[in-house]
C-alpha positions as a Python dict, from the first residue, in 0.01 Angstrom:
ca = {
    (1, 'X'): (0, 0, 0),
    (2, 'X'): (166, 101, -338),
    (3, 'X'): (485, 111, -516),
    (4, 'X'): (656, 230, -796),
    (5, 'X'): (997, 100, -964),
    (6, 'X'): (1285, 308, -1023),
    (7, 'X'): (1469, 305, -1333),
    (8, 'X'): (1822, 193, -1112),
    (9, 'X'): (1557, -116, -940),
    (10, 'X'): (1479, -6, -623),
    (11, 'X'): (1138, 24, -556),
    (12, 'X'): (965, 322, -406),
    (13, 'X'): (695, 307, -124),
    (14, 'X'): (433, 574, -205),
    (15, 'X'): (322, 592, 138),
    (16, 'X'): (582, 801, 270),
    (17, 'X'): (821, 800, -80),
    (18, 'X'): (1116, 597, 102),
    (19, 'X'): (1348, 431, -147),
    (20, 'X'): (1367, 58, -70),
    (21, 'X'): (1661, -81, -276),
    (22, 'X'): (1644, -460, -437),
    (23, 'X'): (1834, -587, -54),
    (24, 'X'): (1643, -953, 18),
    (25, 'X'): (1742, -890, 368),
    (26, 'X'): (1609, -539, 409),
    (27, 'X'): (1287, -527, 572),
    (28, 'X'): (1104, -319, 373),
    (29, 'X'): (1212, -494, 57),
    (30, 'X'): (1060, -839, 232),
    (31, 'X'): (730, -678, 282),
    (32, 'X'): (723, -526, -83),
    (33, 'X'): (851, -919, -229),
    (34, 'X'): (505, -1050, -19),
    (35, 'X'): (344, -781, -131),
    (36, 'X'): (422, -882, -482),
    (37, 'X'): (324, -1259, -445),
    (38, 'X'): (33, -1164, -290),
    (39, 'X'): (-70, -987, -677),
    (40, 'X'): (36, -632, -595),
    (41, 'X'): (164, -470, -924),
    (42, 'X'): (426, -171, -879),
    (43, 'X'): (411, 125, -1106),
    (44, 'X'): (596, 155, -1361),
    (45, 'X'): (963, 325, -1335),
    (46, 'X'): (947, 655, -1544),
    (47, 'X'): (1113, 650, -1874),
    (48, 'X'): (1352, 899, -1995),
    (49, 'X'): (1102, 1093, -2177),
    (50, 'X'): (938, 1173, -1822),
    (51, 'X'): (1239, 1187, -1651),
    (52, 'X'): (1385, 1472, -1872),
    (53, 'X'): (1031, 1675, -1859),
    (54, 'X'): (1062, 1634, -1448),
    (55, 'X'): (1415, 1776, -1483),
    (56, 'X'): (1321, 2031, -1714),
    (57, 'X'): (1009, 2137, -1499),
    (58, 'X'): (1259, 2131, -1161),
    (59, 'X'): (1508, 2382, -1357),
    (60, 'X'): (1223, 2591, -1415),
    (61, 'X'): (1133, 2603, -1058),
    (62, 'X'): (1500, 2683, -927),
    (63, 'X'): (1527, 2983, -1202),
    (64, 'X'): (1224, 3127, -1151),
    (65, 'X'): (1354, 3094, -766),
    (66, 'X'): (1637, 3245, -859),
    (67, 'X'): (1481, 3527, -1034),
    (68, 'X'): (1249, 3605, -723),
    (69, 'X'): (1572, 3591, -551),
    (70, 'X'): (1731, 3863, -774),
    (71, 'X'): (1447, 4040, -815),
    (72, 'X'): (1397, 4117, -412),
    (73, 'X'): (1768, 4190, -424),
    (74, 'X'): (1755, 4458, -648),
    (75, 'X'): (1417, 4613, -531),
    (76, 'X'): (1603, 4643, -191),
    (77, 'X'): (1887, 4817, -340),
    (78, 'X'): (1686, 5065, -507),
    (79, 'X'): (1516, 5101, -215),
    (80, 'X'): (1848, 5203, -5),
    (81, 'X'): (1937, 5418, -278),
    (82, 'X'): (1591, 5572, -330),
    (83, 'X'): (1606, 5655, 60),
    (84, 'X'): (1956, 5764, 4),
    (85, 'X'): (1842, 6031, -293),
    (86, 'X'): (1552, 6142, -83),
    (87, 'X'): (1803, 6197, 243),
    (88, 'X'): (2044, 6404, 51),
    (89, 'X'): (1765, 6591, -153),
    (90, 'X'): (1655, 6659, 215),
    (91, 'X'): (1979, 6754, 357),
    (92, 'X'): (2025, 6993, 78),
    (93, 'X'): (1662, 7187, 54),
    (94, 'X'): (1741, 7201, 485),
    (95, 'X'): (2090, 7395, 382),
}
């Protein structure tokens, strides 16, 4: 089993990323304190210089979402309009 610190000092479990906080009666936190005196050594907590590429790189994911998002939008209205020229280009050649 491995952890890794957070920079508030709860510790997270990398084996299914819960968040353990610093509780001495918590459970989890008892088996990470043994897990400690038995010579485990957590991971490091991130420092701000990681932190703010992380939040940079998760903007980039929601705009480029967001673009996708905007994109689709607009392809289906030009589509409805496209099929709206083409119906009235129809209706008129059928006058």
């Amino acid at each position: 089993m491995s952890y890794k610190l957070t920079k508030y000092g709860n510790v997270i479990r990398h084996k299914d990323g819960a968040e353990i906080p610093k509780d001495p009666s918590n459970r989890d936190y008892k088996l990470y304190v043994r897990w400690l005196e038995a010579g485990g050594e957590p991971e490091p907590a991130d420092t701000a210089a990681v932190l703010k590429k992380s939040d940079i790189a998760h903007k980039e994911i929601m705009s480029n979402q967001a673009l996708r998002g905007i994109i689709r939008y607009l392809a289906k209205q030009a589509s409805s309009t496209e099929g709206q020229i083409i119906t009235e280009i129809r209706n008129q050649l059928d006058r």
